[in-house]
N, C-alpha and C positions, 0 to 999 in steps of 0.2 A: 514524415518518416518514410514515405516513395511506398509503392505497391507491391515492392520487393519482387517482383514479378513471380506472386504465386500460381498455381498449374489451381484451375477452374473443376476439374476432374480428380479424385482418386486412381493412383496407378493399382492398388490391390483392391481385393473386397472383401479383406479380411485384415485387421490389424493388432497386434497383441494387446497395444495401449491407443487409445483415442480421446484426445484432449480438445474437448469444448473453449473454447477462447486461446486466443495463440499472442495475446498482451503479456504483461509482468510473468501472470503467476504463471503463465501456461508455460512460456516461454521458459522459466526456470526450473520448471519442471520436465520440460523436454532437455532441457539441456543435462540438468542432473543426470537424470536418466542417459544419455547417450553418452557421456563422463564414465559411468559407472563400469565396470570391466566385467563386473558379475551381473548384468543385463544384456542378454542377447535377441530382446524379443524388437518386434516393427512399432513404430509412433507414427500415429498419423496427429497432426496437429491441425483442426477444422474453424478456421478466421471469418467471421463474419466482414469484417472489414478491413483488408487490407491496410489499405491507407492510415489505420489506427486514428484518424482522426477525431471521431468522438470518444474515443479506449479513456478510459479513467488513466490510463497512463501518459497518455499526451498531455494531459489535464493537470497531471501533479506538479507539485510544488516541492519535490524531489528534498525531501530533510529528512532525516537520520537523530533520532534521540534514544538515550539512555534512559532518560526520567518517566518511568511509568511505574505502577502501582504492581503490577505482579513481578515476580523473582524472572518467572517463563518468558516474559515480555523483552526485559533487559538482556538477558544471553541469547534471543533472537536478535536484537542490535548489536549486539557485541560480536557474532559471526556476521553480521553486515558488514560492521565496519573493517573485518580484519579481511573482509572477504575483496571488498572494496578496496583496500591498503596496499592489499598483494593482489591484483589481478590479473598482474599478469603474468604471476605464478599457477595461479588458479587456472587459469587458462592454459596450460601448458610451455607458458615461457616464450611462444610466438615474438619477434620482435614488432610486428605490426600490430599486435595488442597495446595502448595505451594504456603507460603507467597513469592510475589513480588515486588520488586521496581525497579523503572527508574534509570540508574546507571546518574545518571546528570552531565556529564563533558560538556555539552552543545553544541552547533555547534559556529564555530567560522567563519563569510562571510568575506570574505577579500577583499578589493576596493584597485583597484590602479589606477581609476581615479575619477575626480571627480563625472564623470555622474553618475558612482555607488555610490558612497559613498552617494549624492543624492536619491539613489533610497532604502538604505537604513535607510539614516534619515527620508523619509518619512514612511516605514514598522514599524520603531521602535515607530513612532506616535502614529499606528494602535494597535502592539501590545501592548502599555503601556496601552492606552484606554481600552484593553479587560482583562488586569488586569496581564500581563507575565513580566518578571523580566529582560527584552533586554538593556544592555550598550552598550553606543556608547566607542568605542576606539582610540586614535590617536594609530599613530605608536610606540613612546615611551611607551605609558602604555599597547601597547601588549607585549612589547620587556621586560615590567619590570616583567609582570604576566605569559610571558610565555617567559625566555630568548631563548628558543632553535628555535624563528622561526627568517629567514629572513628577515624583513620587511622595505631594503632600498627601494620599491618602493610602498611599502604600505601607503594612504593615510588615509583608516577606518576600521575599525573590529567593528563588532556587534556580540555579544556576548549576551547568556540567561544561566543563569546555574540551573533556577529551572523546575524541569520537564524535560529539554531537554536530551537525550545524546540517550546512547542504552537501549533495554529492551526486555526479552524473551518469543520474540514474537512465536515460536515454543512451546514453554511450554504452551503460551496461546489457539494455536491452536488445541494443539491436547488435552485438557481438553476441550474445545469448542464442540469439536466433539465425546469425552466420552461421556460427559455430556447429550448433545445434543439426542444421541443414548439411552444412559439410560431414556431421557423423551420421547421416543417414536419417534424422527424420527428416518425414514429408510433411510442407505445410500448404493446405489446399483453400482459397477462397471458398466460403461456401458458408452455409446455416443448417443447423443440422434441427429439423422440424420436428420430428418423432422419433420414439426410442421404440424397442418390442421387447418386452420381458419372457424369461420360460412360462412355462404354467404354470409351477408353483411363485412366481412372480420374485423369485430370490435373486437373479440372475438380468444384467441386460445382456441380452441375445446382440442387438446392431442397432445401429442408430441411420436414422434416413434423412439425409440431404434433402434440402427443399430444391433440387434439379432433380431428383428421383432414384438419387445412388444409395443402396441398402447398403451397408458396410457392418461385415460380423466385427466383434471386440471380446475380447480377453478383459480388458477393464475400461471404466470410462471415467477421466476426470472434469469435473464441475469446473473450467477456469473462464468462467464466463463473467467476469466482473458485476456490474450492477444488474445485469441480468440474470444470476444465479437462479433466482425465484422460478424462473422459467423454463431454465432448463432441467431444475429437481423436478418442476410437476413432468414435465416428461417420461420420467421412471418412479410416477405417482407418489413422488417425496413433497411434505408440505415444508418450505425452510424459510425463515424470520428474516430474510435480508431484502433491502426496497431501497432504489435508487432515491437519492435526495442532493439536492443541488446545491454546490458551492463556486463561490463565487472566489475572483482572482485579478488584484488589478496591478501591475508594473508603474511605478512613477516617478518621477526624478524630482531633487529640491532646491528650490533655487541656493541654498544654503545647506551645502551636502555635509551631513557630519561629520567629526575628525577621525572617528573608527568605525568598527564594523558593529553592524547594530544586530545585535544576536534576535534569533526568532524569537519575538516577543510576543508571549499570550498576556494580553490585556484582562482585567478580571470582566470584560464585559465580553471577553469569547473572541473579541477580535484580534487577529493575530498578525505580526508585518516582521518581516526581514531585510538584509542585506542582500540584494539582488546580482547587480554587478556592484563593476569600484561607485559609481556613480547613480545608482537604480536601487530603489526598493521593490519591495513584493509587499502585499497586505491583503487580507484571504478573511472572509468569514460567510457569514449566512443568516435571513431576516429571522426575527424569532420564530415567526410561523414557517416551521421547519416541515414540511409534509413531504409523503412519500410524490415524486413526480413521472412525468410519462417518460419510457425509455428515448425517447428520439424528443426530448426537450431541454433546449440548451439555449433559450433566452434570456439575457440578460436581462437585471432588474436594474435599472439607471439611477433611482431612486436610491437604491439602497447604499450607494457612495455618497450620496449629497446629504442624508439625511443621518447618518449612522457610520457605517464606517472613517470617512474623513473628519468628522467631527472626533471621533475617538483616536486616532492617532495623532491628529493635532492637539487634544488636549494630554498625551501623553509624553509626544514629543512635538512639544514648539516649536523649533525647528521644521515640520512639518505643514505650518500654516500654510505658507508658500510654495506646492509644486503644483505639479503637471501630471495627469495620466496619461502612461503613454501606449501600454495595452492594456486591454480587460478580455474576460474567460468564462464564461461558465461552465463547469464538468460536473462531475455525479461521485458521491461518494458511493459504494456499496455498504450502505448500514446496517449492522445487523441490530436489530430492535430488543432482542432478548439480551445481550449482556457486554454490545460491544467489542468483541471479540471474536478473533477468526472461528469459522466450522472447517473442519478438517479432517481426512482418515476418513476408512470406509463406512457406509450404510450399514446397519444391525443389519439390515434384513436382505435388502437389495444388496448381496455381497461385495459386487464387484464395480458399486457404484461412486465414488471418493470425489469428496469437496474439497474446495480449496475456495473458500466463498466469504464473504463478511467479516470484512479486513478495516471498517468505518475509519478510513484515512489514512491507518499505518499500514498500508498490504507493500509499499512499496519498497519500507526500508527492510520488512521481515521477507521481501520474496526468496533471497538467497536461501535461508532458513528453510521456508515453507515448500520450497522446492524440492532442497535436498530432500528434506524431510519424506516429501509425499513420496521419490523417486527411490528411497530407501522404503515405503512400505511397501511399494508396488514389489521390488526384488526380492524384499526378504520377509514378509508380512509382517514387520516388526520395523521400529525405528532404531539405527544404530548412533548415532550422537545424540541428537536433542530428546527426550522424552517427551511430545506433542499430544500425549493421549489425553493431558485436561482440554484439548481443541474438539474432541469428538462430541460426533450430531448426539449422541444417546444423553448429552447431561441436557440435553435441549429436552430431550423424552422425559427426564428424570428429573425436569425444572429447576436442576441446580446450575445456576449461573456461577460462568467463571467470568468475575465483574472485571473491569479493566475501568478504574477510574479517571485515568488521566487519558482522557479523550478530548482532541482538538474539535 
């Protein structure tokens, strides 16, 4: 994604807004914000890495779904996609803007017991209610619309094929961050090492670059992807998100299917898509799931030969036969307490707002999560989505807001 050729230095030492991570969510968040006409304050947006090449965002696997478990969940995709649709309306109508669309081959959940297949007749509830297009399938009518899968132990498939499937999400980020840059934020390489609170500790006063520039803030946002945990303890917030690693391998088949093979979650967690015309994707993670070191992005070799190729080939036969032709490892930001994003300001630390533990879907909800946060910072209140089930206090108040359809 190139070094964008950011400035090493801060031009002010004072900024209204100061966003920690300058990937997806920062990035949509600066942009919101400089979009908005009722925002006239400074963004400085503070990148640890340039290059984004380890960003959970270079890492994704860029899909777009309907089919989740909360009502909140589905109308943050459903502004993805429309956001997505029209963007380049969104964007101001620029003709150098590329028109986008959702490539919608949809996701396909596969149950081979009934407990699941339960848990998605109940999702499919939620989703019809919020207006998304989810069929239920026996085994037969998956075997008739898609002959190439396995499915003698299939009991149900849930299936969406409007809006859902992949969409470029990279295209969208890095015009996010043109854009964003052309309306006056600053985005500066750097790491921002320490916060300083007031005295009664309500308040972060500035945060300090690890080259030794003190920078005052108006407010500070958390968009520090899997390293969230780290930048809360800095304004002495304890928060439930820990980087954990997933794996991603591209491969082609000697005998390429006749259609588009929707993202298929496997009931053993493994999950493979339609990649290009002639390429798949297939993404999962060993059971022994543990939190890992921020700067660990070793591949597990094993875990293709042994587990994932064995379970797409026995889902799709056709699969017996390919090739890998790239492999990945990135980091999800998981949050441990209920799966779903923390968001919206600090109880206490007023003017301290996350945007953190997004466990896989932070990519399709950033349009959402941005507006969103960019509308709280202007107006301390949200004007579209109502995200306040996202705030850190039900984390204080141990009420999880569970999100169970997690890849």
């Amino acid at each position: 994604m190139g070094s964008a050729g950011f400035s090493s230095a801060p031009a002010k030492s004072s900024y209204d807004v100061v966003i920690i991570g300058g990937a997806m969510m920062g990035s949509s968040t600066a942009w919101f914000l400089a979009d908005n006409p009722d925002f006239n304050g400074s963004v400085l947006v503070v990148e640890k890495d340039p290059s984004y090449e380890k960003s959970s965002t270079a890492h994704t696997n860029s899909c777009m779904r309907q089919q989740f478990s909360r009502e909140l969940n589905v109308r943050i995709s459903q502004f993805a996609a429309d956001f997505v649709n029209n963007f380049r309306t969104y964007l101001g109508g620029d003709e150098l803007v590329p028109e986008l669309t959702v490539q919608s081959y949809g996701y396909m959940y596969l149950a081979d017991n009934e407990g699941f297949a339960d848990v998605l007749r109940e999702n499919q509830k939620v989703q019809l209610a919020a207006g998304a297009g989810t069929r239920l399938l026996n085994a037969d009518e998956i075997k008739r619309e898609y002959p190439f899968y396995n499915v003698d132990d299939i009991v149900l498939g849930s299936i969406n094929l409007v809006n859902e499937g992949y969409w470029d999400g990279g295209t969208v980020f890095d015009w996010w961050r043109r854009s964003a840059r052309e309306r006056g934020v600053e985005y500066v390489a750097g790491e921002v090492s320490a916060m300083t609170r007031n005295e009664a500790g309500t308040l972060v006063e500035s945060v300090t670059l690890k080259s030794g520039e003190v920078i005052s803030c108006g407010a500070v946002v958390n968009a520090a992807g899997p390293r969230a945990a780290r930048v809360a303890a800095m304004a002495g917030i304890d928060i439930p998100v820990e980087p954990r690693k997933r794996f991603t391998w591209i491969f082609s088949a000697e005998k390429p299917l006749d259609r588009e093979l929707p993202l298929t979650i496997d009931p053993s967690g493994v999950h493979m898509r339609q990649d290009g015309p002639e390429t798949y994707l297939a993404g999962g993670h060993s059971d022994y799931d543990p939190a890992v070191d921020y700067d660990d992005f070793a591949m597990d070799h094993s875990l293709w030969e042994n587990h994932i190729w064995p379970v797409i080939a026995g889902r799709v036969p056709q699969f017996e036969a390919i090739k890998v032709v790239t492999e990945w490892a990135g980091h999800y930001a998981y949050n441990t307490f209920d799966h779903n994003a923390i968001m919206g300001p600090h109880e206490t630390v007023e003017n301290f707002f996350f945007l953190n533990g997004f466990s896989g879907h932070g990519l399709q909800q950033s349009p959402a999560m941005g507006r969103g946060t960019a509308e709280f910072l202007t107006y301390g209140a949200y004007r579209s989505l109502d995200l306040t089930p996202f705030h850190f206090d039900r984390i204080q108040r141990n009420e999880p807001f569970e999100e169970r359809a997690v890849i």
